[in-house]
C-alpha positions as CSV (number, residue, x, y, z in Angstrom):
1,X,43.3,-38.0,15.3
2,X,41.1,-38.7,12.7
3,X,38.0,-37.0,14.4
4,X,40.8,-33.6,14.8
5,X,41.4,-33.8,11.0
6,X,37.6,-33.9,10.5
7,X,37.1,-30.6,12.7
8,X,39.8,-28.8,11.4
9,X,38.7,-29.7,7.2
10,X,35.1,-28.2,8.2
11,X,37.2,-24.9,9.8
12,X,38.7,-25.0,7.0
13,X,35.8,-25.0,4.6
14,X,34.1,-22.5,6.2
15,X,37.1,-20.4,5.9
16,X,37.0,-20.3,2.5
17,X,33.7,-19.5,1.9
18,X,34.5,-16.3,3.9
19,X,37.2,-15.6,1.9
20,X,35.5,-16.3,-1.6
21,X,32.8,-13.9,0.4
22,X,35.5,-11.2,0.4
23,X,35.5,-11.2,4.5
24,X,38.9,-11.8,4.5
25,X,39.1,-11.2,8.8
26,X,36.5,-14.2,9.2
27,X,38.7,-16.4,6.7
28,X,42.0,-15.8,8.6
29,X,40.6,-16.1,11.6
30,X,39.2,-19.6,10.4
31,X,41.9,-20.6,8.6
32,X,44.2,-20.0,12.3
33,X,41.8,-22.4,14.2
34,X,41.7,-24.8,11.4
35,X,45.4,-25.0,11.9
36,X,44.9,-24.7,15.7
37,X,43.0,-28.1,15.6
38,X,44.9,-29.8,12.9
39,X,47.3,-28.2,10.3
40,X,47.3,-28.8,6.9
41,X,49.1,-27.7,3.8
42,X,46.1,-26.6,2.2
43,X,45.3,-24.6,5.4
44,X,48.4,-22.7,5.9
45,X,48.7,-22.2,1.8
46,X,45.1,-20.5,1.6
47,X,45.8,-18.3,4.9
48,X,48.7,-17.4,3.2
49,X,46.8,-16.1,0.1
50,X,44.6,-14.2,2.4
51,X,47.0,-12.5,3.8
52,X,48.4,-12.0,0.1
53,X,45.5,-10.3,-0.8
54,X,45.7,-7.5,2.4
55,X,49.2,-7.0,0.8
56,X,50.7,-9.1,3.3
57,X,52.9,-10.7,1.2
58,X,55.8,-11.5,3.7
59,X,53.1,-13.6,5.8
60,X,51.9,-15.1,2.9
61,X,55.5,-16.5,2.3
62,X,55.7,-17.6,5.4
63,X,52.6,-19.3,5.5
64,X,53.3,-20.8,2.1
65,X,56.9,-22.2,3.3
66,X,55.0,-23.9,6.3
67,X,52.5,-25.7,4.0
68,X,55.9,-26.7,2.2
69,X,57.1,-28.4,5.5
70,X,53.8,-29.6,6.1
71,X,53.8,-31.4,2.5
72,X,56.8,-31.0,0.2
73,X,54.5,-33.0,-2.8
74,X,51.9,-29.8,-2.6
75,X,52.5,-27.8,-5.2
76,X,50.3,-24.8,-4.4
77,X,52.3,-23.1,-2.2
78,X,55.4,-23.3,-4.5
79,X,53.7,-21.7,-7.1
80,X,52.3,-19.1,-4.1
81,X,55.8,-17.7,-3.2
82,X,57.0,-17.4,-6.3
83,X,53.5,-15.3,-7.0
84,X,53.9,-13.3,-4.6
85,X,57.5,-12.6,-4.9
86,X,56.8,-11.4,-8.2
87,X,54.5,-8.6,-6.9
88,X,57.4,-7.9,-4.4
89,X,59.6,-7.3,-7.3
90,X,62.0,-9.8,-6.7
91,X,62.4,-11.6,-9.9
92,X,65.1,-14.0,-9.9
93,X,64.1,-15.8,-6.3
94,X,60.0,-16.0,-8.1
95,X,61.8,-18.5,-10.7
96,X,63.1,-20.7,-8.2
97,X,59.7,-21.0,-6.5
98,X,58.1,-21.1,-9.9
99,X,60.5,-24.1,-11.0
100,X,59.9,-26.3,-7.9
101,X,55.8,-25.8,-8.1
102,X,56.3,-26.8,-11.8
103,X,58.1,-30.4,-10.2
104,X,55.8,-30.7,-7.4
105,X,54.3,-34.4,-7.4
106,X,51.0,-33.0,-6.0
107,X,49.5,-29.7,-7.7
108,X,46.5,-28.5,-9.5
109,X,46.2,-26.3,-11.5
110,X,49.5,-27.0,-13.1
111,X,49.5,-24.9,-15.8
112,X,50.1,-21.8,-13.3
113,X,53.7,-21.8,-12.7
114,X,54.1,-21.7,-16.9
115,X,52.2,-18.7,-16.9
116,X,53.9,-16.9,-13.6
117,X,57.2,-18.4,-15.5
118,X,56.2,-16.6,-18.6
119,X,54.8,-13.1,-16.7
120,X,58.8,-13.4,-14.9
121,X,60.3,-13.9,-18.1
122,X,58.1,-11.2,-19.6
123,X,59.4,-8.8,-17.6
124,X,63.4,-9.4,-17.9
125,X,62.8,-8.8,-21.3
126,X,63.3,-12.8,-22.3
127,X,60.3,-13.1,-24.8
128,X,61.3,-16.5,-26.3
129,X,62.0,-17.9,-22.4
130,X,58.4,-15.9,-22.0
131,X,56.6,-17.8,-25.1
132,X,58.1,-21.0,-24.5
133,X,56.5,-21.4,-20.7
134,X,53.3,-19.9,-22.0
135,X,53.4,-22.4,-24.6
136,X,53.4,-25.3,-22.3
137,X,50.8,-23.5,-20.4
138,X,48.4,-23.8,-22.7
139,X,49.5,-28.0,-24.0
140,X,48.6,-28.1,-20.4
141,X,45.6,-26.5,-20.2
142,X,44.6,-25.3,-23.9
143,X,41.1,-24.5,-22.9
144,X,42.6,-21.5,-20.1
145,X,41.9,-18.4,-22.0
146,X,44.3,-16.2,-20.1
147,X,47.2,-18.2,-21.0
148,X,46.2,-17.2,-25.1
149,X,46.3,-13.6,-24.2
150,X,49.2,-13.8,-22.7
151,X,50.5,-15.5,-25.7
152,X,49.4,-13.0,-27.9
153,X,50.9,-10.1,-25.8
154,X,54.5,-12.0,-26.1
155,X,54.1,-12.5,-29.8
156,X,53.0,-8.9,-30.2
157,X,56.3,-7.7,-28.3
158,X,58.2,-10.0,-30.3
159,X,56.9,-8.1,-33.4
């Protein structure tokens, strides 16, 4: 088992430096056997972004959910789905996602979900819900740039 987990983490590596390549057929392709051998949260979670980033973003929810049965602690895939839910316009369901990756026992970079939080918020009009997750963003991580411009936006619209 341990030897098929080995395998499968050096797929997976490779995979993903396809994908930070921009050869987004290599990486999927990768990240499938990497699954094939031995599947992992982390796996199915990063497959799932590259198929985000074809537009995909029905099979990168699905991926997503099966890192979540995978490992419930991961909080990556949480945060994932309620991304990409977000670009699919569907507000209400991102917070839900958004809420669970903030509670996840096992996730980096936590700040994240506070800033997808703050981008729903943001755009249901709900500035002081909007500043108040961006604000915890950045106690979280106060040295993440994006998260101040962010904040600045929200204060300016609060203006």
């Amino acid at each position: 088992m341990e030897g098929l987990r080995e395998e499968a983490m050096k797929l997976f590596e490779e995979a993903y430096k396809y994908h930070m390549l921009g050869d987004l057929d290599r990486a999927i392709e990768l990240y499938r056997k990497s699954i094939d051998v031995y599947p992992t949260a982390e796996a199915w979670t990063f497959l799932g972004w590259a198929y985000s980033m074809r537009g995909n973003y029905e099979g990168a929810i699905e991926a997503c959910k099966r890192a979540i049965e995978i490992d419930p602690d991961f909080g990556n895939p949480y945060n994932d789905i309620g991304s990409y839910l977000i670009e699919l316009g569907r507000l209400d369901e991102a917070v839900e996602w958004l809420e669970k990756a903030k509670r996840a026992k096992r996730y980096e970079p936590r700040h994240y979900p506070y800033i997808n939080l703050a981008k729903v918020y943001m755009l249901k009009g709900r500035l002081y819900e909007a500043l108040r997750e961006i604000e915890e963003a950045i106690r979280i991580k106060p040295d993440y740039k994006p998260s101040h411009i962010l904040r600045h936006q929200i204060l300016g619209m609060l203006n």
